[in-house]
N, CA, C and O atoms as CSV, one atom per row, in Angstrom:
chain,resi,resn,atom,element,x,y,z
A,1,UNK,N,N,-16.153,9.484,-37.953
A,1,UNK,CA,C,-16.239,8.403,-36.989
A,1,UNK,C,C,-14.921,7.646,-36.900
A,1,UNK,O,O,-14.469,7.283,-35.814
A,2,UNK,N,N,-14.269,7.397,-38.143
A,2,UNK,CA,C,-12.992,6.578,-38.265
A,2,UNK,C,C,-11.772,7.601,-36.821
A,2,UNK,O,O,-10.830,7.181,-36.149
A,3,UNK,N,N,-12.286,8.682,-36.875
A,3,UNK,CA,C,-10.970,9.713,-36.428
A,3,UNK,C,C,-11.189,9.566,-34.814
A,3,UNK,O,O,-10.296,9.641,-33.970
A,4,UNK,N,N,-12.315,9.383,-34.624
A,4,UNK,CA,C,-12.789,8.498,-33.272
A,4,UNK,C,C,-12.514,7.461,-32.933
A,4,UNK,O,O,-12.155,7.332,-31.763
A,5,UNK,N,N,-12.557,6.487,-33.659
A,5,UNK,CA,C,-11.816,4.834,-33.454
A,5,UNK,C,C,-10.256,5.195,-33.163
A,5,UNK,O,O,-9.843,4.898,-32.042
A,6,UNK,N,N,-9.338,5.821,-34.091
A,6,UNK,CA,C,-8.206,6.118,-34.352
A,6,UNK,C,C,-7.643,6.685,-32.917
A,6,UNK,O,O,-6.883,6.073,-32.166
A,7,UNK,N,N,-8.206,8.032,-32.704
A,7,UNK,CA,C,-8.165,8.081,-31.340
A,7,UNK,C,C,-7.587,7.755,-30.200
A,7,UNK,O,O,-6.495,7.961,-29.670
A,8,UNK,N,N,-8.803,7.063,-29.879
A,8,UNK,CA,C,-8.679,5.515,-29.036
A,8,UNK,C,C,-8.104,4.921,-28.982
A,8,UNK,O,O,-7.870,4.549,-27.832
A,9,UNK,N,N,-7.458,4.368,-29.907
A,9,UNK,CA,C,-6.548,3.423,-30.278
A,9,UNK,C,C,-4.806,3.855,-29.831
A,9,UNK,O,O,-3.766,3.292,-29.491
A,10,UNK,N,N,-5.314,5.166,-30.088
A,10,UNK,CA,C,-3.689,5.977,-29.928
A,10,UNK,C,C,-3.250,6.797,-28.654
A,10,UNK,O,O,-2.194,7.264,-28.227
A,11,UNK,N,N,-4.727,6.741,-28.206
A,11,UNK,CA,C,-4.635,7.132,-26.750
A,11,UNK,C,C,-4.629,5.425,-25.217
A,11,UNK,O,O,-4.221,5.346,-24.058
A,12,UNK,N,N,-5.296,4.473,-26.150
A,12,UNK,CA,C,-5.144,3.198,-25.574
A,12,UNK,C,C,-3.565,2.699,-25.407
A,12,UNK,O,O,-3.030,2.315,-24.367
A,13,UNK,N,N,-2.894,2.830,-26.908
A,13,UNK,CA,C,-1.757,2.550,-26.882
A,13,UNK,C,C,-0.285,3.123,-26.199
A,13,UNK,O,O,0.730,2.461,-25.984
A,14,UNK,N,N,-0.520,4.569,-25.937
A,14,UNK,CA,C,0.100,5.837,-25.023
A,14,UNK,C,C,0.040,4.821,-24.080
A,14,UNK,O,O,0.974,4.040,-23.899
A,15,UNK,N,N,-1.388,4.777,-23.250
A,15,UNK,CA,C,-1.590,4.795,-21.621
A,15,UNK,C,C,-1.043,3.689,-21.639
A,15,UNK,O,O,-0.351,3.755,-20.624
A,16,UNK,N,N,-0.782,2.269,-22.278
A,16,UNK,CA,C,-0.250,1.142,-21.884
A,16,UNK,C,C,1.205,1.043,-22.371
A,16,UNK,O,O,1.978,0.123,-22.100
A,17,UNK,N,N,1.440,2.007,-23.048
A,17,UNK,CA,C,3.007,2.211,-22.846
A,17,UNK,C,C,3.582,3.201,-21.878
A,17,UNK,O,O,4.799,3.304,-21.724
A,18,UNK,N,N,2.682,3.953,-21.203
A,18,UNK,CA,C,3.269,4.900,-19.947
A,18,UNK,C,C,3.280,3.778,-18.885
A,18,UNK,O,O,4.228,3.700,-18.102
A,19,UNK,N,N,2.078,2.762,-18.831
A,19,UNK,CA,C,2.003,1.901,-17.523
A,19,UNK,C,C,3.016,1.101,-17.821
A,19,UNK,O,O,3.776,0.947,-16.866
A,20,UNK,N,N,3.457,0.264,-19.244
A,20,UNK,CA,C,4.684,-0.418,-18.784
A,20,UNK,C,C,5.735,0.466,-18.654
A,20,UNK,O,O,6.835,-0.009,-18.372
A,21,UNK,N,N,5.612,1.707,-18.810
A,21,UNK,CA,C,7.295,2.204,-18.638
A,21,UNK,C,C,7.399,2.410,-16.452
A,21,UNK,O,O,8.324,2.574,-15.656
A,22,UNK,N,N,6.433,2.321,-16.379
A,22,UNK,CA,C,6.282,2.948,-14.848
A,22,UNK,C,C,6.818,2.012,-13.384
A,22,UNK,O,O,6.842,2.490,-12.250
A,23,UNK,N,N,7.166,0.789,-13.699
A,23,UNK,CA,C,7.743,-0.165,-12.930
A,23,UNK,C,C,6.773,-1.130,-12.509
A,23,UNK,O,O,6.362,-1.728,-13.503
A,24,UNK,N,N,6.278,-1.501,-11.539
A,24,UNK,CA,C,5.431,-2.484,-10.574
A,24,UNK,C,C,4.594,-1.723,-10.365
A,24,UNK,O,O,4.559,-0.811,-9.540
A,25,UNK,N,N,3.641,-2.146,-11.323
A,25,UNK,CA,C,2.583,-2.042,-11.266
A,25,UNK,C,C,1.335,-2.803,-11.363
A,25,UNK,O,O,1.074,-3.402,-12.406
A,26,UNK,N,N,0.305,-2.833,-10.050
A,26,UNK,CA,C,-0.486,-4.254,-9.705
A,26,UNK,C,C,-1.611,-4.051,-10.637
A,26,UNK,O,O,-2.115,-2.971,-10.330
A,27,UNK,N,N,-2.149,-4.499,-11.484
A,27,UNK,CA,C,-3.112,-4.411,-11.842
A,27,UNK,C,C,-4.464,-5.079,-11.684
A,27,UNK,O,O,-5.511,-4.828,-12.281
A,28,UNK,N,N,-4.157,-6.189,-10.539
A,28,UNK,CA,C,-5.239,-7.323,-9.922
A,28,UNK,C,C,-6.259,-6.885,-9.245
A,28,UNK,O,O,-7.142,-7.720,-9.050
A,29,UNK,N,N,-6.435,-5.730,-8.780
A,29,UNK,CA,C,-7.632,-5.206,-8.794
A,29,UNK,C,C,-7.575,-5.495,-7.070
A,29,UNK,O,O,-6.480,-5.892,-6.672
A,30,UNK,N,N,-8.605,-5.338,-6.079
A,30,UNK,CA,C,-8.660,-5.562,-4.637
A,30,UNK,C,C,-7.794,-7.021,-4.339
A,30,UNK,O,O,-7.862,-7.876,-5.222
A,31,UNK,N,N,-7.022,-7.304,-3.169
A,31,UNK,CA,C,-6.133,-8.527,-3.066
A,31,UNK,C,C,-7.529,-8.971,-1.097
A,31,UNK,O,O,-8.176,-8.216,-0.371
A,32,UNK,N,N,-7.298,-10.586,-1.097
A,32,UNK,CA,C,-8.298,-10.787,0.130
A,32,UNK,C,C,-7.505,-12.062,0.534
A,32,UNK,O,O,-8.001,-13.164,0.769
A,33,UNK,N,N,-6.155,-11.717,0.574
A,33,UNK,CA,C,-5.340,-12.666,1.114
A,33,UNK,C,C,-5.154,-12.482,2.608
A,33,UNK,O,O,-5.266,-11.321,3.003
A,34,UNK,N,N,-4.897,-13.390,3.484
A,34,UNK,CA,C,-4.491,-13.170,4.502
A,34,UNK,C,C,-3.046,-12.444,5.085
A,34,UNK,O,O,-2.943,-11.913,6.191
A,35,UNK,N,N,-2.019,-12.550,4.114
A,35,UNK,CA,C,-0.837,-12.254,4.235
A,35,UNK,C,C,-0.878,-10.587,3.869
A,35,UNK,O,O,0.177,-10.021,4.155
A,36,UNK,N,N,-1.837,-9.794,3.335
A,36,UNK,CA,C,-1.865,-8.590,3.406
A,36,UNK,C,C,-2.176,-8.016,5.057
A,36,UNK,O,O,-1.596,-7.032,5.517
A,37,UNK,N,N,-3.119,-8.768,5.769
A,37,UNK,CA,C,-3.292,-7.852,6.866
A,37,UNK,C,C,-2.818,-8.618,8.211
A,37,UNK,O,O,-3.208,-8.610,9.379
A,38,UNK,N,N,-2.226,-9.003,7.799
A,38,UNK,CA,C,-0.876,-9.808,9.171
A,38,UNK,C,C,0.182,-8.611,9.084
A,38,UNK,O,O,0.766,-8.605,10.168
A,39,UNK,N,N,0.580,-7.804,8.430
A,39,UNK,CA,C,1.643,-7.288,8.450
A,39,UNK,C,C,1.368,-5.902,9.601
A,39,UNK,O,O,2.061,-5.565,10.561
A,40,UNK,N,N,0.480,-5.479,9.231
A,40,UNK,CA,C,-0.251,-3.942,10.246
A,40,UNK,C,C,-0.726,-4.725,11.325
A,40,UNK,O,O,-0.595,-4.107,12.382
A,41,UNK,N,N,-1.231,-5.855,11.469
A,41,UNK,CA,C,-1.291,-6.347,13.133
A,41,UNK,C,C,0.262,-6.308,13.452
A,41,UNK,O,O,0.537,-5.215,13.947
A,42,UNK,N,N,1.197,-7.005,13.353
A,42,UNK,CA,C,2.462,-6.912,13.925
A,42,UNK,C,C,3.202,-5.741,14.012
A,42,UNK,O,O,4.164,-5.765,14.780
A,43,UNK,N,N,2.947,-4.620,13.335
A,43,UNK,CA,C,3.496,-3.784,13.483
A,43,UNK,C,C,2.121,-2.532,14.741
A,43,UNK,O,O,2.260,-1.432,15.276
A,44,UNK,N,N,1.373,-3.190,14.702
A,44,UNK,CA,C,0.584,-2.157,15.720
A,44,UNK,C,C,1.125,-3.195,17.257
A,44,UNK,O,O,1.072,-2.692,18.380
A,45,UNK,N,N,1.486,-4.264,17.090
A,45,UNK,CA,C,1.999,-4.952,18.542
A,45,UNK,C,C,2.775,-4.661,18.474
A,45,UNK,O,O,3.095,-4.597,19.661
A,46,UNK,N,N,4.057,-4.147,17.623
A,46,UNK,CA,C,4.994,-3.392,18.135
A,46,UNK,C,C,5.526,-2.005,18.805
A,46,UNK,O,O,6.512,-1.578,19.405
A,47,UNK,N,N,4.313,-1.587,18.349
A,47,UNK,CA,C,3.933,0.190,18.645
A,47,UNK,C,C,3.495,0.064,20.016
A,47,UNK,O,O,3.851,0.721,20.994
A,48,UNK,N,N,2.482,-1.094,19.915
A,48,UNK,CA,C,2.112,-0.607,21.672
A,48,UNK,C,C,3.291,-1.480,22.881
A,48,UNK,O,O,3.007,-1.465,24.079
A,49,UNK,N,N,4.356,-2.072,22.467
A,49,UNK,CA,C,4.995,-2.199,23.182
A,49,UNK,C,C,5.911,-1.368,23.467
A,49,UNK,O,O,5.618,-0.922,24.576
A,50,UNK,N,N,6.847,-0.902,23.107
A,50,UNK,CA,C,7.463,0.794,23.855
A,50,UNK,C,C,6.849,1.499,24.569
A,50,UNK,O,O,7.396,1.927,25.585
A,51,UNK,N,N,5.228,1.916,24.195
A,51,UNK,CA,C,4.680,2.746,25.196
A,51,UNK,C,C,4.642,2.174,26.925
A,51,UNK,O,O,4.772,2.759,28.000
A,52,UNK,N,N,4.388,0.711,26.525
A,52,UNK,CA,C,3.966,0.270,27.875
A,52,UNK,C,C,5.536,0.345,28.637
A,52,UNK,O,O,5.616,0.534,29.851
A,53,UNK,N,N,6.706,0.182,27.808
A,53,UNK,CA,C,7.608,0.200,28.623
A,53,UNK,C,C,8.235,1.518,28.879
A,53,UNK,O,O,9.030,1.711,29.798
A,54,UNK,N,N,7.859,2.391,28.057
A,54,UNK,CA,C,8.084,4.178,28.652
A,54,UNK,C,C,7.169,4.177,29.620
A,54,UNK,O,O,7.616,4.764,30.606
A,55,UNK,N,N,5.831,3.683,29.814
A,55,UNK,CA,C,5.368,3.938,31.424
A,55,UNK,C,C,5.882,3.146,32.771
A,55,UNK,O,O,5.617,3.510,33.917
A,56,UNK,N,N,6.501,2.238,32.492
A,56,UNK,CA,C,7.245,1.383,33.425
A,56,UNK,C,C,8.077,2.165,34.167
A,56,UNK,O,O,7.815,2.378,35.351
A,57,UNK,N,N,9.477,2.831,33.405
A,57,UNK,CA,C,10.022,3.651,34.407
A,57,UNK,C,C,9.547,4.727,34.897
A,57,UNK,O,O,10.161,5.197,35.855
A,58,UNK,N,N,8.180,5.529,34.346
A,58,UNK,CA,C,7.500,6.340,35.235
A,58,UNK,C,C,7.332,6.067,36.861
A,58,UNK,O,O,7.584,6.638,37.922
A,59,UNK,N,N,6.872,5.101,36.487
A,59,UNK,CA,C,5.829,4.655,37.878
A,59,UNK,C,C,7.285,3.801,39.161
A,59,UNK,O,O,7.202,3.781,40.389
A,60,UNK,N,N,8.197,3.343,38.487
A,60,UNK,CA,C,9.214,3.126,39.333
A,60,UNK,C,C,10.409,4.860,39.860
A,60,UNK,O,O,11.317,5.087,40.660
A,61,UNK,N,N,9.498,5.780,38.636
A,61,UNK,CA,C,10.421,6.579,39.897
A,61,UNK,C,C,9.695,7.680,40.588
A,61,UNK,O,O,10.178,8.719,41.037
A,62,UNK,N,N,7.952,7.123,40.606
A,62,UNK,CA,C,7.221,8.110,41.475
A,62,UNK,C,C,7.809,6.812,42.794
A,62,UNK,O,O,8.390,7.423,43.691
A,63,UNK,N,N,7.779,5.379,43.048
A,63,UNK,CA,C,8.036,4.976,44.568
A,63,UNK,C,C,9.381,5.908,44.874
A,63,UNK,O,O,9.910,5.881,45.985
């Protein structure tokens, strides 16, 4: 049983020395801030603005 505790212990101590060697890393679990999903709205209003202006010169050179 001891070789079981031991283990653990040595496999606990590995994995939290691979995670600090690994850089930024979040460990906070789900985030429900607002400042996470402001960023993909502004960038989807930026996406659909080019399209609308690649159809602009369409339609000015069917007149």
């Amino acid at each position: 049983m001891w070789k079981v505790l031991v283990g653990f212990i040595a496999f606990a101590a590995l994995a939290l020395f691979i995670l600090s060697r690994g850089g930024n890393i979040d460990m906070g679990g789900e985030k429900h801030d607002l400042g996470s999903h402001a960023e993909p709205a502004a960038s989807a209003a930026s996406a659909a603005e080019p399209a609308s202006a690649a159809s602009a010169p369409a339609s000015a050179a069917s007149n």
